[in-house]
N, C-alpha and C positions, 0 to 999 in steps of 0.2 A: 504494500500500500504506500503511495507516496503521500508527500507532505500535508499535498493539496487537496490529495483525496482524504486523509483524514482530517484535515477541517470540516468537514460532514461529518463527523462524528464527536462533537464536543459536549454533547449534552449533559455528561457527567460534572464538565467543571464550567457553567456560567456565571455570569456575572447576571445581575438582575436585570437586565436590559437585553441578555440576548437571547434569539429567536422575537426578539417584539421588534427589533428596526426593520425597515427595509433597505436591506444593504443593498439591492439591484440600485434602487432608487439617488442613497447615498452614491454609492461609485456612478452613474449618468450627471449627477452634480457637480462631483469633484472633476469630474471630466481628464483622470490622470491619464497621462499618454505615457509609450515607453521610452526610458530612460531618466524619467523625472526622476529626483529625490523623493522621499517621502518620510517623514517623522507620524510614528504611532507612539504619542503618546499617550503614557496610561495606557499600555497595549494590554492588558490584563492577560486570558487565555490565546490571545494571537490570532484570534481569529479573522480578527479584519489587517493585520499585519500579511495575511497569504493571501489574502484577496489582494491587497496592494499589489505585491511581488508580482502575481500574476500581470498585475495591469502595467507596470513600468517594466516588464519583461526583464531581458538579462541587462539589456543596457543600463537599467534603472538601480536603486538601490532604495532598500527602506528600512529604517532604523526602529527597532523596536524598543523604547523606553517605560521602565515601570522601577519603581520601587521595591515590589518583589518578584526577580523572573522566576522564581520555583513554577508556578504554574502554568505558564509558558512553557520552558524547558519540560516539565514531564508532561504535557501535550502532545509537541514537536519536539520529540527527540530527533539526536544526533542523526542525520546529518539534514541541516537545515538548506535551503536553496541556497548557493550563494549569492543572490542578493540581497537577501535578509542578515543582518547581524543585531542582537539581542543585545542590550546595554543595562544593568541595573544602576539607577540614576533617582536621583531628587530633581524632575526639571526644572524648579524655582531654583534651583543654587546654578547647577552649572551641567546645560546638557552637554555634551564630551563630542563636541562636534565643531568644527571650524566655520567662521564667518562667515554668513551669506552664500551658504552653500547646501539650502534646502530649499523645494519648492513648494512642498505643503507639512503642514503641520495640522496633522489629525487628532482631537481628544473627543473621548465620549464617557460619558458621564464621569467626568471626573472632577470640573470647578466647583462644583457644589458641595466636594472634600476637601477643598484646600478653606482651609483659612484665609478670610477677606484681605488680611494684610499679606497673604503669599501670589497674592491674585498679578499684583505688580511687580512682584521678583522674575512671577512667569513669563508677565508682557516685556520684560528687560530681555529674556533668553528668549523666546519667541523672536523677537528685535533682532537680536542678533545673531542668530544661523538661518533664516530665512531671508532668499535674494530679494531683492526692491523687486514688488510685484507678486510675489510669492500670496501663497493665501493659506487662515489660519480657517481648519476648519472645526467649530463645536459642536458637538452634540448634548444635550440637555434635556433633565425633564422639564414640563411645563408647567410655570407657576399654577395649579390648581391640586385640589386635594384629589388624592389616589390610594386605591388602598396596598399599595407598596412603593417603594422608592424611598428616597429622604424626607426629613422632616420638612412640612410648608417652607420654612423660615431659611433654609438650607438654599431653597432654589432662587434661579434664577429666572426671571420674565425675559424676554427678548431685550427687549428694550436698557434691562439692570446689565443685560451683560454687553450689548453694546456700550454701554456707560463704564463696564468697569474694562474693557480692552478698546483702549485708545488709537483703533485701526479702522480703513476704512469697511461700512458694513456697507455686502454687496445684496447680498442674498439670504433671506430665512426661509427655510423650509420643512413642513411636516414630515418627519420619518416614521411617524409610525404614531400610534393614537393619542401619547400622551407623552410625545417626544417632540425634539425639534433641532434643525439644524439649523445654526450663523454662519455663513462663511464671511470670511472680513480677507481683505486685499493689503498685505501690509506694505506700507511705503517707508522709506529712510527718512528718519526725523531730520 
């Protein structure tokens, strides 16, 4: 079984949000082509880190960052595509990657766990390995009550997180019932 193929098979180790987005939908928005960069972070299980891979083919590369890759690595074991390299990182301090040298930057449900005051260390690292033009993409639940996800007060509206990343907003899009995507266009301050 290869990599790709078992990415169809994650259902043991999800995160709270998968199997509910529509990842067709997310990858026609991001619109990646092959050879782009690509950052996942908060890659949690990786599952959308192989879907990347596949889309930036070999020319591409995409960086999977999380805080813990245990559950990534025993997903996708050994040996991963070589486009994919795994990073365990804090990306509010310092993701481990050179200037202006990513084209997208992927997160899903993960701002509504950082700490409002870490929200701005992100936009600083975000800032800075992403080329003028590049775009950041979020995914989020949406501000209303549900009976799983974070607490109300946890989320973000559209609107609170264009306000808290200082980029321009291109695009919001529904992924799925009680989700939602930002994409923001980052430019060089």
């Amino acid at each position: 079984m290869t990599n790709y193929e078992h990415s169809e098979s994650l259902s043991h180790r999800k995160r709270f949000s998968d199997g509910m987005l529509d990842n067709d939908l997310i990858l026609r928005e991001l619109a990646i082509e092959p050879g782009q960069t690509v950052v996942d972070a908060g890659c949690g299980n990786g599952y959308m880190t192989m879907l990347f891979a596949q889309q930036v083919e070999s020319a591409g590369k995409v960086y999977a960052l999380d805080l813990n890759i245990d559950v990534f690595t025993s997903t996708f074991p050994d040996p991963l595509p070589a486009n994919v390299s795994v990073m365990q990182c804090d990306m509010t301090v310092n993701i481990p990657l050179v200037e202006a040298s990513v084209d997208l930057v992927y997160t899903a449900t993960v701002i509504h766990s950082l700490p409002r005051e870490k929200v701005a260390d992100l936009v600083c690292e975000v800032r800075r390995v992403i080329r003028p033009g590049g775009v950041l993409a979020v995914v989020e639940m949406a501000k209303h009550d549900t009976a799983f996800g974070p607490p109300f007060w946890q989320r973000y509206s559209s609107d609170e997180l264009q306000q808290a990343f200082p980029f321009d907003p291109v695009k919001t899009v529904a992924v799925a019932e009680h989700f939602y995507m930002q994409l923001f266009r980052v430019q060089p301050e």
